[in-house]
CHARMM-style PDB file with segment names, atoms N, HN, CA, C and O in Angstrom:
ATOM      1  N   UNK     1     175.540 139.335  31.910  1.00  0.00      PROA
ATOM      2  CA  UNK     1     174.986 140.631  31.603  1.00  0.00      PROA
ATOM      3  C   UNK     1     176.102 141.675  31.694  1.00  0.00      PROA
ATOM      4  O   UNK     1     176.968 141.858  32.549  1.00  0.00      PROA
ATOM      5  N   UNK     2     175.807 142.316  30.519  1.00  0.00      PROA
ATOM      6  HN  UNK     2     175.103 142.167  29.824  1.00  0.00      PROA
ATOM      7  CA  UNK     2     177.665 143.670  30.595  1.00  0.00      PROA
ATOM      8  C   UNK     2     176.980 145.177  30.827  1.00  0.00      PROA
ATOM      9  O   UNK     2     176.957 145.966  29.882  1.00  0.00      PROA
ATOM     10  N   UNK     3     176.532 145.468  31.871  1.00  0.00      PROA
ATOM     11  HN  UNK     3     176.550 144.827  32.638  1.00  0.00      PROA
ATOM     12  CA  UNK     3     176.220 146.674  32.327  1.00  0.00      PROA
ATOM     13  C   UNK     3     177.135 147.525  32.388  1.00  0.00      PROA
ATOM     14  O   UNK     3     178.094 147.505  33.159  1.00  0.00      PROA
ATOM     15  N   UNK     4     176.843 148.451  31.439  1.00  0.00      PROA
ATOM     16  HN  UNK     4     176.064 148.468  30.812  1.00  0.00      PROA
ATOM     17  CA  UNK     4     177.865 149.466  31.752  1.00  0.00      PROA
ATOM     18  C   UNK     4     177.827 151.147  32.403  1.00  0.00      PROA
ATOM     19  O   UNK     4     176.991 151.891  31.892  1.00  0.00      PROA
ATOM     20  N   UNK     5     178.463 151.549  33.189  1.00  0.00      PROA
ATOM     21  HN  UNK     5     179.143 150.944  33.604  1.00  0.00      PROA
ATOM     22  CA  UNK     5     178.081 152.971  34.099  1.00  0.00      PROA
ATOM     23  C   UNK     5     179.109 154.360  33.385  1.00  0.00      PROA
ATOM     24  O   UNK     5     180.336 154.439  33.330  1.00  0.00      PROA
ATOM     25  N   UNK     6     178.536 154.893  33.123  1.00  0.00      PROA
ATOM     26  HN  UNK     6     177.539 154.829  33.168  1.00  0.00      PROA
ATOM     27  CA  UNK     6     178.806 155.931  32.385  1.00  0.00      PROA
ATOM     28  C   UNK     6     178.774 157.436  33.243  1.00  0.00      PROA
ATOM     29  O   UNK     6     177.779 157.888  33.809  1.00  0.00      PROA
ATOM     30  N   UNK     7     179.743 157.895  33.200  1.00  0.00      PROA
ATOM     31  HN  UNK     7     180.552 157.528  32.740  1.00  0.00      PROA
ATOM     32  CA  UNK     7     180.107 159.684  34.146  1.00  0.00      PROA
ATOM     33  C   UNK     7     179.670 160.175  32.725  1.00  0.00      PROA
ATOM     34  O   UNK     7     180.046 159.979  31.570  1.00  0.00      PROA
ATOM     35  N   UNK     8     178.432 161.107  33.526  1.00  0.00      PROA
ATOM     36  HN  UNK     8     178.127 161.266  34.465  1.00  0.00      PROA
ATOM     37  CA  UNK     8     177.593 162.171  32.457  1.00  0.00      PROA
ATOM     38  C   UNK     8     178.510 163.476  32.818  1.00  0.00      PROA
ATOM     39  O   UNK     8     178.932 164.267  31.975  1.00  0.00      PROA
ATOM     40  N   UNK     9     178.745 163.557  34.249  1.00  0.00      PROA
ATOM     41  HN  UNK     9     178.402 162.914  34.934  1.00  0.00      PROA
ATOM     42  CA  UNK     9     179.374 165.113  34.554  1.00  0.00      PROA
ATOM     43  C   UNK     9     180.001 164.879  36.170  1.00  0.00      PROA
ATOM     44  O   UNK     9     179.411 164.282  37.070  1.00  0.00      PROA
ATOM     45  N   UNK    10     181.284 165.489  36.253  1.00  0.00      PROA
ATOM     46  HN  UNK    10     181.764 165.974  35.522  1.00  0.00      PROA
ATOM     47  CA  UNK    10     181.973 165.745  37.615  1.00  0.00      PROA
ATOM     48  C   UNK    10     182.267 167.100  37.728  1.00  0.00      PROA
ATOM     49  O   UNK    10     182.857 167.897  36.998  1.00  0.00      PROA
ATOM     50  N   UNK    11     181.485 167.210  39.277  1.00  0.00      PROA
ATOM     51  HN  UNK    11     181.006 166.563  39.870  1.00  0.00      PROA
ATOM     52  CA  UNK    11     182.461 168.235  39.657  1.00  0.00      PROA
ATOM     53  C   UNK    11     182.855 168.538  40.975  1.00  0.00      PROA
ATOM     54  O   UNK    11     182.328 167.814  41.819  1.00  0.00      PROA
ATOM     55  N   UNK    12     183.702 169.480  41.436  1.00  0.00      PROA
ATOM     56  HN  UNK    12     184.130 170.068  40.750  1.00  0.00      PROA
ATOM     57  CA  UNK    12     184.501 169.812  42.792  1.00  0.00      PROA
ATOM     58  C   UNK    12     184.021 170.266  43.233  1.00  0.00      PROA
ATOM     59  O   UNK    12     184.212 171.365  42.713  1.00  0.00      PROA
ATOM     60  N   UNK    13     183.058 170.475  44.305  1.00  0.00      PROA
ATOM     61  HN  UNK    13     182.903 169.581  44.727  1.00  0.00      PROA
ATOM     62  CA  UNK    13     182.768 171.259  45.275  1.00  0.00      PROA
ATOM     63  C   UNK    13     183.312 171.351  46.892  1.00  0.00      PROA
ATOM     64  O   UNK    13     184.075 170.512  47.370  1.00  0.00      PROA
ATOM     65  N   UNK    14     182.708 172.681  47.748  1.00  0.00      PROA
ATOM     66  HN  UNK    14     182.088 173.363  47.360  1.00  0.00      PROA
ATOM     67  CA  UNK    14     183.190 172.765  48.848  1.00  0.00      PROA
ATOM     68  C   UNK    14     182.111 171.295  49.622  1.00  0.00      PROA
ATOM     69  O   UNK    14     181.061 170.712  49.350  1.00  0.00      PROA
ATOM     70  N   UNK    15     183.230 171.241  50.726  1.00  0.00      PROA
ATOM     71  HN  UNK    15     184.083 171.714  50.946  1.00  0.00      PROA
ATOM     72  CA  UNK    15     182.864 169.783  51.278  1.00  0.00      PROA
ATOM     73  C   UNK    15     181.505 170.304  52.467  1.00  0.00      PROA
ATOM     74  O   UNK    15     181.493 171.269  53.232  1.00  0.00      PROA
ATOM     75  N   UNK    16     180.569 169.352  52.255  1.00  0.00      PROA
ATOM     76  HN  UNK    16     180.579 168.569  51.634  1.00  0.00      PROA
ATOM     77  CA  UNK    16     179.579 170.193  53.527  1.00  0.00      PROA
ATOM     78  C   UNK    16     179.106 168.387  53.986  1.00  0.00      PROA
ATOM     79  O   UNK    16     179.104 167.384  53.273  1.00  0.00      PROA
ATOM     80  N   UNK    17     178.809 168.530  55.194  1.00  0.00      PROA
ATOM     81  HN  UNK    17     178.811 169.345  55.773  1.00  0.00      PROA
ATOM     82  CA  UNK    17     178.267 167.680  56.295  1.00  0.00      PROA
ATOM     83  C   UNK    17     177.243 166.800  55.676  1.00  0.00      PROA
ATOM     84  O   UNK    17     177.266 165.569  55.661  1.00  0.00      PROA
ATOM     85  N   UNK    18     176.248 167.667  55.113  1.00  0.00      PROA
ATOM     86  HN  UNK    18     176.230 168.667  55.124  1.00  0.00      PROA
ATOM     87  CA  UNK    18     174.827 167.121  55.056  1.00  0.00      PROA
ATOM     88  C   UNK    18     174.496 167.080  53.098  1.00  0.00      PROA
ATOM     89  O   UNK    18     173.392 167.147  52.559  1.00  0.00      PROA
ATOM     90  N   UNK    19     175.606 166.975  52.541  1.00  0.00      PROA
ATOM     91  HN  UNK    19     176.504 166.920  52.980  1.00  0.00      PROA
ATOM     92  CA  UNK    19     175.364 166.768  51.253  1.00  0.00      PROA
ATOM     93  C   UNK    19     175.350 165.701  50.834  1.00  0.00      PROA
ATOM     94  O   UNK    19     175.241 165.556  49.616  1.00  0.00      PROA
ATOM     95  N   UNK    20     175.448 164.660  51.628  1.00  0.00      PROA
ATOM     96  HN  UNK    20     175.536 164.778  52.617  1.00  0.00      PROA
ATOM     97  CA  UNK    20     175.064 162.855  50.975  1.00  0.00      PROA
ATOM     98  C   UNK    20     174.094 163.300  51.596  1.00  0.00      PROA
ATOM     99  O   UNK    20     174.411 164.489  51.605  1.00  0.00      PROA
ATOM    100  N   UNK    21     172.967 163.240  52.226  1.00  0.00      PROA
ATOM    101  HN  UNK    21     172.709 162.274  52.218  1.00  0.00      PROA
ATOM    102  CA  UNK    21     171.637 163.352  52.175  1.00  0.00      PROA
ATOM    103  C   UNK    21     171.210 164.179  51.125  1.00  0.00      PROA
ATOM    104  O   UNK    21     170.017 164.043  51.397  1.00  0.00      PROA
ATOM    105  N   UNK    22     171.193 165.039  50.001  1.00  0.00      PROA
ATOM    106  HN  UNK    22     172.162 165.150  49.780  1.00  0.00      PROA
ATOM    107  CA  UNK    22     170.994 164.873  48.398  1.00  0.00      PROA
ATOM    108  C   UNK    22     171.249 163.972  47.677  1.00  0.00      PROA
ATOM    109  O   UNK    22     170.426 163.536  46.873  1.00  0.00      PROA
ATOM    110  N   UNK    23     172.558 163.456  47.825  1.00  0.00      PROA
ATOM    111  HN  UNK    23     173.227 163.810  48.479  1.00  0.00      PROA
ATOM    112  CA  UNK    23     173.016 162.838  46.504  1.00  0.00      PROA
ATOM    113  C   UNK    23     171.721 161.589  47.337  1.00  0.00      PROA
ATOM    114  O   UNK    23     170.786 161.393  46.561  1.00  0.00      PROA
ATOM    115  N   UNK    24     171.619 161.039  48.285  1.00  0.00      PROA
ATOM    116  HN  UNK    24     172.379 161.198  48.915  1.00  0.00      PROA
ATOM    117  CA  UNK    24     170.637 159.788  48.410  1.00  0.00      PROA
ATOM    118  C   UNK    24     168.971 159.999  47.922  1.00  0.00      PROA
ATOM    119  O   UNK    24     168.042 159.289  47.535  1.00  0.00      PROA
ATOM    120  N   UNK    25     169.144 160.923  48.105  1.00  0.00      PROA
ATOM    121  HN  UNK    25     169.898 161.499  48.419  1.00  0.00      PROA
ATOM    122  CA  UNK    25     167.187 161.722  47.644  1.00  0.00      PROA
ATOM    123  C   UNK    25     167.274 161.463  46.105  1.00  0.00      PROA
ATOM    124  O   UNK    25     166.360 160.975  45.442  1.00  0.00      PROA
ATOM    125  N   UNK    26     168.965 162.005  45.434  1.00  0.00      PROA
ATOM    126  HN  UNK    26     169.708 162.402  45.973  1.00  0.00      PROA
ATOM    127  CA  UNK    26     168.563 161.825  44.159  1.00  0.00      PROA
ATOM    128  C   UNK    26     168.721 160.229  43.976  1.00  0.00      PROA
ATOM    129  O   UNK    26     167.873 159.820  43.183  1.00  0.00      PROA
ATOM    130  N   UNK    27     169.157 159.695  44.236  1.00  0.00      PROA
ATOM    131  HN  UNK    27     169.846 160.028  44.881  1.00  0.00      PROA
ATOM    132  CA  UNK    27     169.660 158.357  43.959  1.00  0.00      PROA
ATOM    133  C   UNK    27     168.503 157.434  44.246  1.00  0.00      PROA
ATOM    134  O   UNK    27     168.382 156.389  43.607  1.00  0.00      PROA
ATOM    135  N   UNK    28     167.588 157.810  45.253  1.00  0.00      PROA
ATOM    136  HN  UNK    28     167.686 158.659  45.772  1.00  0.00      PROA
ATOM    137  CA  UNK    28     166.411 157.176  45.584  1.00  0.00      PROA
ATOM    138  C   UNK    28     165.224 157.888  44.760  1.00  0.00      PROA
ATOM    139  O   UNK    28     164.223 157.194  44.939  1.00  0.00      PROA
ATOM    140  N   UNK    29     165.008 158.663  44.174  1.00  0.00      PROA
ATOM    141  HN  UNK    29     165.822 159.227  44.028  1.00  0.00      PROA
ATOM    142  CA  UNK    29     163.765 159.663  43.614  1.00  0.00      PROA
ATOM    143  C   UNK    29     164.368 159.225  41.895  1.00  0.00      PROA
ATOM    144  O   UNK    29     163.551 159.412  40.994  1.00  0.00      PROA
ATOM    145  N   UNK    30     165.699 158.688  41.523  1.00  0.00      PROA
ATOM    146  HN  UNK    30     166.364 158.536  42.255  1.00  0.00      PROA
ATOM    147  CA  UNK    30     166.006 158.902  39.925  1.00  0.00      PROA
ATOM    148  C   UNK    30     166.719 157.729  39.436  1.00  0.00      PROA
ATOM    149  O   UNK    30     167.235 157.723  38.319  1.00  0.00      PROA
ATOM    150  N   UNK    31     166.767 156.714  40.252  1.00  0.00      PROA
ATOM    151  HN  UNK    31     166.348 156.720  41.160  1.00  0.00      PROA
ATOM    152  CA  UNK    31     166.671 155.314  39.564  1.00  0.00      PROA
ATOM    153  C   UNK    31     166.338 154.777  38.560  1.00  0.00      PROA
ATOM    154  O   UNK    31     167.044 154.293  37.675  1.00  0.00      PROA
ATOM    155  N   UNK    32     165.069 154.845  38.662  1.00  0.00      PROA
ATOM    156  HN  UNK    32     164.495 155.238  39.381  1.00  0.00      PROA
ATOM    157  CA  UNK    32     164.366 154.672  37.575  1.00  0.00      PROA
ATOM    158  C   UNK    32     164.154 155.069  36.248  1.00  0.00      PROA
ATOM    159  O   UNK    32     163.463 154.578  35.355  1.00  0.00      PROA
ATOM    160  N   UNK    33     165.092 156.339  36.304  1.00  0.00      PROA
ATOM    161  HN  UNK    33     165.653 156.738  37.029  1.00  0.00      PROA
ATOM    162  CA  UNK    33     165.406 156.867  35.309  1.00  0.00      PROA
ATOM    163  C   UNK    33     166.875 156.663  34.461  1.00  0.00      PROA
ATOM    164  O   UNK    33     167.272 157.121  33.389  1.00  0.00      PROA
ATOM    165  N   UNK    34     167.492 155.741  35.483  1.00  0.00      PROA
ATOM    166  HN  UNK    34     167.170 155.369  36.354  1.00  0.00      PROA
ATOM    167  CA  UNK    34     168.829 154.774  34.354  1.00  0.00      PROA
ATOM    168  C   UNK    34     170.162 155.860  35.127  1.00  0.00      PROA
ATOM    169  O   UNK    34     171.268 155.966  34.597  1.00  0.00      PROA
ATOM    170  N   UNK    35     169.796 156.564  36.388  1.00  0.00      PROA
ATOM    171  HN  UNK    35     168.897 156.478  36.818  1.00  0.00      PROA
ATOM    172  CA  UNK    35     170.480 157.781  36.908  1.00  0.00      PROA
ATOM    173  C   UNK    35     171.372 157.060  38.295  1.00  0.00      PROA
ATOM    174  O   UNK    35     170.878 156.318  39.145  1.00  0.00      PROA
ATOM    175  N   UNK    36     172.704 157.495  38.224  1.00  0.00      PROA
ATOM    176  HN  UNK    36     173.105 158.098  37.534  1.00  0.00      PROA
ATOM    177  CA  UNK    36     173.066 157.249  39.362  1.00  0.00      PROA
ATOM    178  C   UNK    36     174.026 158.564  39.880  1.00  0.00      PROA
ATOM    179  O   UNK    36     174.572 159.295  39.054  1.00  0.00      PROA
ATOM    180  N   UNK    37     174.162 158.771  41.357  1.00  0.00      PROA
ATOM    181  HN  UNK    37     173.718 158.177  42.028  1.00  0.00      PROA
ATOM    182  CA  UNK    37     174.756 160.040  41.921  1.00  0.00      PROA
ATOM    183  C   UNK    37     175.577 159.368  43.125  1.00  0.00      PROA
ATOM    184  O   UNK    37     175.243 158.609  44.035  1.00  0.00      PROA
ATOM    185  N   UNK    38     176.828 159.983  42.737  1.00  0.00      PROA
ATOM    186  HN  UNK    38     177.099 160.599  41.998  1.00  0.00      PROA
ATOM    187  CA  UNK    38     178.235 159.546  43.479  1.00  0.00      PROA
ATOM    188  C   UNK    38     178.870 160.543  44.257  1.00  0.00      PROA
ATOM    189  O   UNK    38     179.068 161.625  43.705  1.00  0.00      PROA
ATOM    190  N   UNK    39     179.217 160.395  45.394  1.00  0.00      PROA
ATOM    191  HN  UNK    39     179.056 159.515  45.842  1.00  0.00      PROA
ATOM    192  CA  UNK    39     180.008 161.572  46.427  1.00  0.00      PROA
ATOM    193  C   UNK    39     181.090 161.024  46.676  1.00  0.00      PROA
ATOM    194  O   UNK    39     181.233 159.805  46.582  1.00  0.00      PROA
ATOM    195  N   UNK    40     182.081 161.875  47.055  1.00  0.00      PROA
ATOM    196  HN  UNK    40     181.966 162.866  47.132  1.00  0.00      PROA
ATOM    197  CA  UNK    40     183.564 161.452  47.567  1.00  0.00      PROA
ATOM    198  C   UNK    40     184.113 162.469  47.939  1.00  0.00      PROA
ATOM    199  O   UNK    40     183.715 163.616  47.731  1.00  0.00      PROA
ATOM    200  N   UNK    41     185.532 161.984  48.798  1.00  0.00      PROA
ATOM    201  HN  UNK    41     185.855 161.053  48.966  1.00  0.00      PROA
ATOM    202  CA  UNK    41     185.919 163.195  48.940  1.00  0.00      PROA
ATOM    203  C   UNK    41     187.135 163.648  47.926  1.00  0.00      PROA
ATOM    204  O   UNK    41     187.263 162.943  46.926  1.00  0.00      PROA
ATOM    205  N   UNK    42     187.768 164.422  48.038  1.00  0.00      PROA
ATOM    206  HN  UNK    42     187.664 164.995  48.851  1.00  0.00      PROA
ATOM    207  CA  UNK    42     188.719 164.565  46.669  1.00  0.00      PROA
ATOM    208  C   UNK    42     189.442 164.606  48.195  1.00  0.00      PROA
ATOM    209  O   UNK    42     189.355 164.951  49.373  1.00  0.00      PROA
ATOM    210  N   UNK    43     190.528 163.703  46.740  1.00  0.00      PROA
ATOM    211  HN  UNK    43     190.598 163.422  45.782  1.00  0.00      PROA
ATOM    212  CA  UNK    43     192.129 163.299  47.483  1.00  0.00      PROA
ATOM    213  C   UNK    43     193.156 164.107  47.391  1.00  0.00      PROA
ATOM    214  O   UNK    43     194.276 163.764  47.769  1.00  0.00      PROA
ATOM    215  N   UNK    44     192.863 165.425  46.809  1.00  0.00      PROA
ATOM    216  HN  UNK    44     191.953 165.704  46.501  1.00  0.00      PROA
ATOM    217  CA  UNK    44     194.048 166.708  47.100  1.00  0.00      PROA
ATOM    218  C   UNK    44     193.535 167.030  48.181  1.00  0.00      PROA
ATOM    219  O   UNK    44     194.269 166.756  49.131  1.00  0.00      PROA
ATOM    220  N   UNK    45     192.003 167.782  48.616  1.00  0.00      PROA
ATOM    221  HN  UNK    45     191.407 168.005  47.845  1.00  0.00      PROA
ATOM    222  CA  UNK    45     192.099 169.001  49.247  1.00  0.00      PROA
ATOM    223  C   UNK    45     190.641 168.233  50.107  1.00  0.00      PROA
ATOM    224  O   UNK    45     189.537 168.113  49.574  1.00  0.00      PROA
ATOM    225  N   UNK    46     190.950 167.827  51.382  1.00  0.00      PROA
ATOM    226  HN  UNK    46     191.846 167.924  51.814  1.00  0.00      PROA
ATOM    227  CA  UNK    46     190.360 167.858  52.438  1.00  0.00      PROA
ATOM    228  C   UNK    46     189.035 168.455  52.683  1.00  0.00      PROA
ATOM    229  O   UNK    46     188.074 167.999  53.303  1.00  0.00      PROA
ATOM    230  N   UNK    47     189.249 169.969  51.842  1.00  0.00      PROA
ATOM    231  HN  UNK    47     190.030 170.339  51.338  1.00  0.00      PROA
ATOM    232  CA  UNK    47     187.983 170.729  52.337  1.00  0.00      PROA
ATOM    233  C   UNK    47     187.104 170.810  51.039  1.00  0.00      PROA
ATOM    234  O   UNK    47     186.333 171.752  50.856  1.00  0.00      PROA
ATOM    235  N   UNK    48     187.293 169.532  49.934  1.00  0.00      PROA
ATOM    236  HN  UNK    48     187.920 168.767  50.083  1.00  0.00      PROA
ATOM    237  CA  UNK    48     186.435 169.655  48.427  1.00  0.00      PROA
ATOM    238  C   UNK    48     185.934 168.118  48.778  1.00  0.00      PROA
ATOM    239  O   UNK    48     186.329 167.247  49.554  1.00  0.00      PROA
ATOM    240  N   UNK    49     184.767 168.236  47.725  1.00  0.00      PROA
ATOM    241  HN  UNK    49     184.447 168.943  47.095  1.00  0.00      PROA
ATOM    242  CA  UNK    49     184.341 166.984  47.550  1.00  0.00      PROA
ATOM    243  C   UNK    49     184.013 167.061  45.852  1.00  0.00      PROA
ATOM    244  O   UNK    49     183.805 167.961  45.038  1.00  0.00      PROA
ATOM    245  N   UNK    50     184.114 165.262  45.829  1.00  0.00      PROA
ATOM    246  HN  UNK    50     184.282 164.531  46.490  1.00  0.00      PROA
ATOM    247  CA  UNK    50     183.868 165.476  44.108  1.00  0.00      PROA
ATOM    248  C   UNK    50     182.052 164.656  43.643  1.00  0.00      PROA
ATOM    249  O   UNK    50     181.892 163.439  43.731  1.00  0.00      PROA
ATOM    250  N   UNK    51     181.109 165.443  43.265  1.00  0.00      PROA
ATOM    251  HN  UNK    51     181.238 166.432  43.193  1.00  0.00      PROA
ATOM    252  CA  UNK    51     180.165 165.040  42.757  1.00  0.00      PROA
ATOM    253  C   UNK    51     179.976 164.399  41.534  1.00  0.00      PROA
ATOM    254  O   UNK    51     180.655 164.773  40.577  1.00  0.00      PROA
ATOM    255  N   UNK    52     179.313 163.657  41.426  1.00  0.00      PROA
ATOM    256  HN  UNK    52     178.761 163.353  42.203  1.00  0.00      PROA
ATOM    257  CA  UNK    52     179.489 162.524  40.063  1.00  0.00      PROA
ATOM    258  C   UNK    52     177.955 161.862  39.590  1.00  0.00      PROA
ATOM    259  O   UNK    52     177.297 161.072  40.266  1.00  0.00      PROA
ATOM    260  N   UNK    53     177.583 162.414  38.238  1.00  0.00      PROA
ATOM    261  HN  UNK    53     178.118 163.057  37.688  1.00  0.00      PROA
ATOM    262  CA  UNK    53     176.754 161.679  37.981  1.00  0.00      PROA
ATOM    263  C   UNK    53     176.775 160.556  37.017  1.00  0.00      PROA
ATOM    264  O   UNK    53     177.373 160.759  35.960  1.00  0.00      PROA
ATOM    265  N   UNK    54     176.219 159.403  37.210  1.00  0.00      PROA
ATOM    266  HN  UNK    54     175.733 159.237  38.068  1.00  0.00      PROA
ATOM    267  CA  UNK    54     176.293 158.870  36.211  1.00  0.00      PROA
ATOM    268  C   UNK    54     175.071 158.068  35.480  1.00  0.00      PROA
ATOM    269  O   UNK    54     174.073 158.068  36.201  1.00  0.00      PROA
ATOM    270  N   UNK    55     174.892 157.414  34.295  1.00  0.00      PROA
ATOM    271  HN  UNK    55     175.703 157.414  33.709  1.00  0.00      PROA
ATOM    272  CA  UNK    55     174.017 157.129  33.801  1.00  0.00      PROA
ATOM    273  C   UNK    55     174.427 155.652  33.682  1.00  0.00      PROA
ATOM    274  O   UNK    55     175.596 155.417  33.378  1.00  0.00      PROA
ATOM    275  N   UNK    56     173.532 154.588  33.904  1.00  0.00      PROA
ATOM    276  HN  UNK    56     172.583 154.780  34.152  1.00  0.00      PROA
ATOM    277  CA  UNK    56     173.768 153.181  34.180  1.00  0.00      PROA
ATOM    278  C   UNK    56     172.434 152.631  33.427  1.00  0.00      PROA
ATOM    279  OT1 UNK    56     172.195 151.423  33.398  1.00  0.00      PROA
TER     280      UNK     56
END
């Protein structure tokens, strides 16, 4: 099976504590809709994180 995951949109935001508890609400509430939501931190700047959606 060739599943493929597709970035609909990224972006940089300021880094906060309690923002993977969204990206999991969406990731658990929008599955089903072919939706996936990615966090990280960005590897320049310590105090950003990079949000990522993608469609799978």
């Amino acid at each position: 099976m060739d599943e493929k995951i597709q970035v609909i949109s990224t972006v940089t935001i300021q880094r906060s504590s309690d923002l993977y508890k969204v990206v999991d609400a969406l990731n658990r509430t929008l599955k089903n809709d072919d939706l996936m939501f990615g966090l990280a931190l960005d590897e320049n700047d310590e105090e950003k994180m990079v949000f990522k959606i993608y469609r799978t």
